[in-house]
C-alpha positions as CSV (number, residue, x, y, z in Angstrom):
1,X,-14.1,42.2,57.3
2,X,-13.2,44.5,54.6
3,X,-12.8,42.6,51.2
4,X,-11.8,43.6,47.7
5,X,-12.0,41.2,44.9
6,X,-11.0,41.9,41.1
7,X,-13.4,41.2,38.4
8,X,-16.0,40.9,40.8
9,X,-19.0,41.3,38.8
10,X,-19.2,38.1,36.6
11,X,-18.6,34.5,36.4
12,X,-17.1,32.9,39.8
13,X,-16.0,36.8,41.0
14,X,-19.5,37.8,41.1
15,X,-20.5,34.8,42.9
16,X,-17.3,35.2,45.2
17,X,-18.8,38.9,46.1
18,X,-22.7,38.2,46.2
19,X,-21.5,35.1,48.9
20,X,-19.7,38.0,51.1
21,X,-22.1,40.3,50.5
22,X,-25.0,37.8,52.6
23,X,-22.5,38.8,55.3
24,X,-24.3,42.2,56.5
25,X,-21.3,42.8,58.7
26,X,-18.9,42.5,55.5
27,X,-17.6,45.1,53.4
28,X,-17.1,44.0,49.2
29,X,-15.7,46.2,46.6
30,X,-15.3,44.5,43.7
31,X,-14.3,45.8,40.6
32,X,-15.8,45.4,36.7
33,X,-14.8,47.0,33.5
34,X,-17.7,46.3,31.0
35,X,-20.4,44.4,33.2
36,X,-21.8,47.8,34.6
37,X,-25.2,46.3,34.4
38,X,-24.3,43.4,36.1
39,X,-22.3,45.8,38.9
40,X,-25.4,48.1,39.0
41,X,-27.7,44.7,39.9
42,X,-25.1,43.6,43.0
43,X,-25.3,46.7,44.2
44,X,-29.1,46.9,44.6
45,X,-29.1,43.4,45.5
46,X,-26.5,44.6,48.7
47,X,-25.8,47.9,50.1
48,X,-22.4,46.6,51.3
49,X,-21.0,45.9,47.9
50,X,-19.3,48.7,46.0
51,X,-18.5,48.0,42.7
52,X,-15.5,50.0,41.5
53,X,-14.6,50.2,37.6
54,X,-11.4,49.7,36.7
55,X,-10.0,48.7,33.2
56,X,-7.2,46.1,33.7
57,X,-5.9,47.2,30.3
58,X,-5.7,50.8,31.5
59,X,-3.0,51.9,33.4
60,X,-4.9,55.1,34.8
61,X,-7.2,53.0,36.2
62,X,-4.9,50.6,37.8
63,X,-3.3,53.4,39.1
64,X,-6.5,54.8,40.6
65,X,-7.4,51.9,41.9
66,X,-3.9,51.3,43.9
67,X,-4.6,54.8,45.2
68,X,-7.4,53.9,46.4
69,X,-6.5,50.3,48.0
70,X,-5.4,52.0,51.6
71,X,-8.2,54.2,52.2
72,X,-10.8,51.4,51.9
73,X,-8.8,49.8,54.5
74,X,-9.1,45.9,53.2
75,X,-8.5,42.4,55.1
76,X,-8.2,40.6,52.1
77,X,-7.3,41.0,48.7
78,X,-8.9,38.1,46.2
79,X,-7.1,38.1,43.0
80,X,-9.6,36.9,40.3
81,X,-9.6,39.3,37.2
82,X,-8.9,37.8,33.9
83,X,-8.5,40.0,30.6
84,X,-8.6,37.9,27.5
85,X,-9.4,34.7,26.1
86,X,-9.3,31.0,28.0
87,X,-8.6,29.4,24.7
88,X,-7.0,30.9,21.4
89,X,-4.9,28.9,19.1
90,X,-1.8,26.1,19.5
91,X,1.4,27.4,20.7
92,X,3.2,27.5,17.6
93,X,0.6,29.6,16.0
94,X,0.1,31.8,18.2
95,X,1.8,35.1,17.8
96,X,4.6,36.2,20.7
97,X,2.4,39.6,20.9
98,X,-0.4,37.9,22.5
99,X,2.1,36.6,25.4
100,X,3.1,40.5,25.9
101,X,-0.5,41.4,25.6
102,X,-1.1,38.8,28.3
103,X,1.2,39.7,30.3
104,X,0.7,43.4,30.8
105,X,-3.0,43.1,30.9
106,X,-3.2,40.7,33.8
107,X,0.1,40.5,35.4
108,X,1.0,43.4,35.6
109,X,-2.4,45.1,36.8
110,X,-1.9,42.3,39.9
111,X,1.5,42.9,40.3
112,X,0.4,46.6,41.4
113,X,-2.5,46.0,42.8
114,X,-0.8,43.4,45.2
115,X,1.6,45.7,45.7
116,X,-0.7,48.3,47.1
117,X,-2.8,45.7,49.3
118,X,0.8,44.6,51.0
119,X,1.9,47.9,51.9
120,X,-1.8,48.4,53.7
121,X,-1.5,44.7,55.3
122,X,2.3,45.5,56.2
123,X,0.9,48.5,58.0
124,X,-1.5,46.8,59.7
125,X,0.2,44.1,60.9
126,X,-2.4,41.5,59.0
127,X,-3.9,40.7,55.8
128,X,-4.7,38.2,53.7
129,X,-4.6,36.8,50.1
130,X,-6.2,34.7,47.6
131,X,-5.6,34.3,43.9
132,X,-7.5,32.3,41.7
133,X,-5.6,30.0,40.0
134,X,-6.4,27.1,37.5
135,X,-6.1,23.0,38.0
136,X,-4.8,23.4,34.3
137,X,-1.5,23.7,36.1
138,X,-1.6,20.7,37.3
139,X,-3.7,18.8,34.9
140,X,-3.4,18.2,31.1
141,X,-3.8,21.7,29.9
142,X,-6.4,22.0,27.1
143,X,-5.2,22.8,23.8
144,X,-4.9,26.2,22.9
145,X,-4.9,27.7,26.8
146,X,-1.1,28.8,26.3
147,X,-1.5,32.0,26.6
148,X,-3.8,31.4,30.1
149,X,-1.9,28.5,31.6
150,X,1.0,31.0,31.0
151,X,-0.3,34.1,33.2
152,X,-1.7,31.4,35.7
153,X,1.9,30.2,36.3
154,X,3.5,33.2,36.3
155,X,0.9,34.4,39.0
156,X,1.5,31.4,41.1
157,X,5.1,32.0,41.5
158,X,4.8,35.3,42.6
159,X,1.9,34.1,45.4
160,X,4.8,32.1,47.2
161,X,7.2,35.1,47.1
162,X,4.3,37.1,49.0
163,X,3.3,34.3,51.5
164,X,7.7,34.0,52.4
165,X,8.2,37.7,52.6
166,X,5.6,38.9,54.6
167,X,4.6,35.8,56.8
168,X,6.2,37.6,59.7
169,X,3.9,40.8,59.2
170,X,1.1,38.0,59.1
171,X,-0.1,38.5,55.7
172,X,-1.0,35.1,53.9
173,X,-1.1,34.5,50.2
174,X,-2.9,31.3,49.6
175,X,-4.2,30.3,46.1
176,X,-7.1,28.3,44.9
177,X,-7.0,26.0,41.7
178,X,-10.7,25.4,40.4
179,X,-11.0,22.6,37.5
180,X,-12.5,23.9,34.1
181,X,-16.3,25.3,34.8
182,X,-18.4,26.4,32.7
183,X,-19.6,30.7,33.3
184,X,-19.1,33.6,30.7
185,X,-15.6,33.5,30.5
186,X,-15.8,29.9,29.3
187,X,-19.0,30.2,27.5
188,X,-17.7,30.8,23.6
189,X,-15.8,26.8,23.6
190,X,-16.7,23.9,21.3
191,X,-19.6,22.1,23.3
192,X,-17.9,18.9,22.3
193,X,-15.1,20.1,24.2
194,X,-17.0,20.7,27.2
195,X,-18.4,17.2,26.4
196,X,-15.3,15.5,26.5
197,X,-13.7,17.7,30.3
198,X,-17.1,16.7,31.5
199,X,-16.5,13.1,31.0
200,X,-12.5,12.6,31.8
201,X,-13.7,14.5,35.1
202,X,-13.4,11.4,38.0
203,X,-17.4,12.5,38.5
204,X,-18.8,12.7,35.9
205,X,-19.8,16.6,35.8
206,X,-18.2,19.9,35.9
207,X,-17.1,22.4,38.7
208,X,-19.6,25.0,39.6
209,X,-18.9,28.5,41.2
210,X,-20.7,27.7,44.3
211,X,-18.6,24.3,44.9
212,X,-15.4,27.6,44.6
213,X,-17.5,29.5,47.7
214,X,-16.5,27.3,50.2
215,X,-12.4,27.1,49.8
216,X,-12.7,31.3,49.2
217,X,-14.6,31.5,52.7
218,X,-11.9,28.8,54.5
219,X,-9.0,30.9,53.5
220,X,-10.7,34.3,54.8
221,X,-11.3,33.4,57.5
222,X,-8.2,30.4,58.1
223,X,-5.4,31.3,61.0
224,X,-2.5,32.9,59.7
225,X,-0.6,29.4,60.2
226,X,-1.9,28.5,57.4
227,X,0.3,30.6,54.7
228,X,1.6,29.7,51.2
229,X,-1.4,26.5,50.4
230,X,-2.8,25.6,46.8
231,X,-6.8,24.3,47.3
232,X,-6.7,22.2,44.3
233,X,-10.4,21.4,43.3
234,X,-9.9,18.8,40.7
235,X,-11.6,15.7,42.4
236,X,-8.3,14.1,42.2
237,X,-8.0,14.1,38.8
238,X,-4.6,14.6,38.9
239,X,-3.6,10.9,40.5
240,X,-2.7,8.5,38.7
């Protein structure tokens, strides 16, 4: 299996691509934009993981990278880049820029790199992806995650497009919805914060990467029947 995540070289990407990489018979190309030490270490760690750098907030690259998409010949596309911030400010102070800045550096960058991965799957009759989504969606969203929850949302609308149009060339789209865990992207909020997710959370402690592994691996390797799912990973937070 020949897999390609985005932003596959930190936080719960570079775990997603270090668990396929234990696969010897596996192929991961993940990419990175700044984390070239990090990509360098992955790739000495497994000589089927290829890190590929691409600057989401680059056009050029994205472009490249879409180029590139049908010669590596992927299964799977796993959609888990982030550019920017989790938290920033409330709503109302937040200025409308950031929404446009948000929007064309993560939206649009997975807009055309889906694009790309459908018209290899459509050509091979198969295919399958995964975004990375948020329980924020679901859950209270914490304050100041506007900007986030925003892109998140947009995202997941356009995942159920992809799983109705092209069920019939069986391509999936399935999404995953992790609560809030703690990893570098994370890393710069209030501890008391953190404090206060960890105890509201049903047991008593936070999501880790690893516990992410398992739904990531079920969908990759899932029949095709099963097409157009949210794995929320909240505990059941969410009932009431």
């Amino acid at each position: 299996m020949i897999v390609l995540v985005t932003g596959g070289a930190t936080g719960l990407g570079e775990a997603i691509s270090r668990k396929i990489a234990q696969q010897p018979s596996d192929i991961v190309y993940f990419t990175y934009n700044s984390s070239n030490a990090n990509a360098e270490i992955i790739e000495s760690d497994f000589k089927n993981a290829i890190g590929i750098k691409c600057n989401f907030k680059d056009k050029q690259d994205v472009a490249e990278l879409c180029n590139r998409i049908s010669g590596l010949n992927i299964d799977v596309l796993i959609n888990n880049a982030y550019s920017g911030d989790f938290l920033k400010s409330h709503f109302h102070k937040t200025p409308v820029d950031d929404f446009a800045s948000g929007f064309n550096d993560n939206i649009l960058p997975t807009i055309a790199i889906t694009q790309a991965a459908i018209n290899l799957f459509r050509k091979k009759k198969s295919g399958k992806i995964i975004t990375i989504l948020t329980a924020a969606l679901v859950n209270t969203p914490p304050v100041g995650s506007s900007v986030y929850v925003a892109n998140k949302a947009y995202i997941e609308e356009l995942t159920k497009v992809w799983a109705t149009e092209n069920a019939r060339f069986n391509i999936t789209s399935n999404t995953i919805s992790p609560a809030f865990m703690l990893t570098g992207f994370t890393k710069d909020i209030d501890e008391r914060l953190v404090e206060q997710i960890q105890s509201n959370h049903p047991l008593k402690k936070l999501l880790v990467p690893e516990e992410v592994i398992g739904s990531v691996l079920f969908l990759m390797n899932s029949t095709q029947q099963i097409n157009g799912i949210n794995i929320l990973l909240n505990s059941g937070s969410n009932i009431k």
